[in-house]
N, C-alpha and C positions, 0 to 999 in steps of 0.2 A: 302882213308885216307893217306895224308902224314905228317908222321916225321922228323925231323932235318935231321937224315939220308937215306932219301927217300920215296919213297910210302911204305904201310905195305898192306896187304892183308888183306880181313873180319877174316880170320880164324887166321892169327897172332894177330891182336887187340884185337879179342875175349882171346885169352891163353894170350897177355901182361896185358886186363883188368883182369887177373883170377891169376895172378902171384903175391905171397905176402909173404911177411919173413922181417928181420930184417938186417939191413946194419949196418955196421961195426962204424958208427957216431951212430948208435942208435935210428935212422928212425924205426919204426916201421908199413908195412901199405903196397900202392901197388906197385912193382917195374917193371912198365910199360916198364921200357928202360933198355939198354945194354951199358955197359963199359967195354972194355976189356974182351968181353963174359962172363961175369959176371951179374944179373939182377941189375937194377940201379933206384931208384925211380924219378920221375919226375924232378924235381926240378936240380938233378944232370949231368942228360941226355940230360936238352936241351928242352921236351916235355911241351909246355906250355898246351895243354887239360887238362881242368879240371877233375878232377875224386872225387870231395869231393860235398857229398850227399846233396842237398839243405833242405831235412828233418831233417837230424839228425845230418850234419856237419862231419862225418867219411870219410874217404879217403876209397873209395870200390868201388867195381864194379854197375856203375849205369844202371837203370834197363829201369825207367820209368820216364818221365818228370823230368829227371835231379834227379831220389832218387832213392834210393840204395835199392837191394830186400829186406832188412829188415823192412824199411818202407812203402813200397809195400807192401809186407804180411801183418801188423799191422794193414793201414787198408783197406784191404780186407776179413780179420780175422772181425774185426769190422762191416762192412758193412753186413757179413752174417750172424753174431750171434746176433748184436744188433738188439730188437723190433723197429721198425722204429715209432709207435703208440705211444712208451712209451719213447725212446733214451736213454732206460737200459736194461740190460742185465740180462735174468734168474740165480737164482744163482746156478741150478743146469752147467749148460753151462759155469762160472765161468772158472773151472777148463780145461776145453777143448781150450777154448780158449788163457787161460796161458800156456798149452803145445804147440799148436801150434805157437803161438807168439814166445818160445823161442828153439824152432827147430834150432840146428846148421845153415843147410843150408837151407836158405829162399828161393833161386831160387828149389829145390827139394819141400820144402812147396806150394810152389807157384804150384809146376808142379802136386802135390798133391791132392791141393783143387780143382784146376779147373777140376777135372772130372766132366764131368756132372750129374752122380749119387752120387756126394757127395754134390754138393749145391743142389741139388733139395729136 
């Protein structure tokens, strides 16, 4: 992976895609890059990689085919609670599935669901 100012490492990318807060204009979202050792969001740093979710349109850490763990979870959430017979959802299951869907962190969801004793 290189940036404006050089190659970056897997494990830098990964913490610049995980890095997010509010800049001083009032960005709100990811601050992939550095200014003055300060985090700096894309746009300002020079970083032209996209990082804005082709699902939902959020500026986040993507996960999977270009979308972001949120929408990732969504539907994987779906895929395992929806009847595939019926393409509806029990309404006891309702509720489970709106928890899980609005789990702070979806990559932790994600790492969640896929036990294997929990889809089976």
């Amino acid at each position: 992976m290189c940036w404006p100012d050089g190659g970056v490492c897997g494990c830098c990318y990964q913490q610049a895609k995980r890095t997010r807060g509010v800049r001083k204009c009032g960005h709100e979202g990811v601050l992939p890059g550095n200014i003055d050792e300060w985090p700096a969001y894309r746009n300002c740093s020079g970083i032209r990689r996209n990082i804005d979710c082709e699902g939902c349109g959020a500026e986040d850490e993507l996960y999977s085919g270009g979308r972001c763990w949120t929408c990732v979870l969504l539907d994987v959430v779906d895929n395992l609670i929806i009847n595939p017979a019926t393409g509806s959802m029990a309404k006891e299951l309702i509720p489970l599935a709106a928890a899980l869907k609005s789990i702070n962190r979806a990559n932790s969801g994600m790492t969640w669901i896929r036990q294997k004793h929990l889809t089976a």
